[in-house]
N, C-alpha and C positions, 0 to 999 in steps of 0.2 A: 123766380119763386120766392116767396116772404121767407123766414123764418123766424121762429117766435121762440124767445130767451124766457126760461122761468126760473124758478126760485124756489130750490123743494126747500120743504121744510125741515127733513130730517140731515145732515150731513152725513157724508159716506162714511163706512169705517168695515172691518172684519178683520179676522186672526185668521194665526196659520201656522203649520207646524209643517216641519222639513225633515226627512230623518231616509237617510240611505236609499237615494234619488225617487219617495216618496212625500208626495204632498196630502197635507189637508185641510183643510180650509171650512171657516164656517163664516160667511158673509151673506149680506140681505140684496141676493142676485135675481134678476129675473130672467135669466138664462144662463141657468146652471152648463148646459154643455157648452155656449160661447166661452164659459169663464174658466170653463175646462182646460178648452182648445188655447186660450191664450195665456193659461199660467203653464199650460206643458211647455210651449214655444218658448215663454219667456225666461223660465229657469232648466229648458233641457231636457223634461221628463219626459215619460210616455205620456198620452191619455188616458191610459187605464192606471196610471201609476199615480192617478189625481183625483181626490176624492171631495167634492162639494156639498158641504151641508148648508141647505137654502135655511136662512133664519127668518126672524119677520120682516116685510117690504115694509109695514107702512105705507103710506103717500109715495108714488113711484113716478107715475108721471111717464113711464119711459127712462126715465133717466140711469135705475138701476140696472138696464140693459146696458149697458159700459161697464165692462171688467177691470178699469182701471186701477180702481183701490185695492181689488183681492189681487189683483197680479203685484202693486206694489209689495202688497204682506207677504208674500212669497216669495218674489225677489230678497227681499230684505230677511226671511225666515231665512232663506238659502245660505245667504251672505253672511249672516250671524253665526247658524246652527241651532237657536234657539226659538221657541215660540215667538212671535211677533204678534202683535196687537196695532193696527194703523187704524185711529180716529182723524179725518180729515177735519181743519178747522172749517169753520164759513169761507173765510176768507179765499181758501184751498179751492175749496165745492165749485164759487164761483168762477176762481180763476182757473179751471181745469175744467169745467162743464163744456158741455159738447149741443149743439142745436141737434133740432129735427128737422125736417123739411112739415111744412103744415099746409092746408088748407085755408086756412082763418086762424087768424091770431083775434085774440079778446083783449 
């Protein structure tokens, strides 16, 4: 099966706040409960202990369906104790972007 590499335009990025095995998060997710499930696993919380504020997609492509970035902000809120803020550069986007499986690539 093909796969077909793009190129969003926007770079990932969201904040997040950690506070007495409470999360929050506000990042441009297209699946708030995936992003849930893997910032609870990744810093220990419950799921209901994690609370997702979906901001603007933009151009998504698919791509914003990967939790990556907000789970980075919340590992790092955790680790800190303070608000966190992760803007991914370009550089980043690419080098940590993930395929789909596709039908046709253009």
């Amino acid at each position: 099966m093909r796969r077909c590499w793009r190129m969003p335009r926007w770079s990932r990025g969201g904040a997040c706040g950690y506070r007495d095995g409470k999360v929050e998060v506000w990042a441009p997710t297209q699946s708030p409960q995936g992003a849930r499930d893997a910032i609870a696993e990744a810093v220990g919380a419950k799921k209901e202990d994690v609370t997702v504020h979906v901001t603007l997609l933009g151009g998504a492509f698919g791509r914003k369906s990967f939790p990556d970035f907000a789970v980075e902000a919340a590992v790092l809120a955790k680790k800190t104790g303070k608000p966190v803020k992760v803007v991914w550069t370009r550089e980043d986007d690419i080098r940590f972007d993930s395929y789909h499986s596709v039908r046709r690539c253009i």
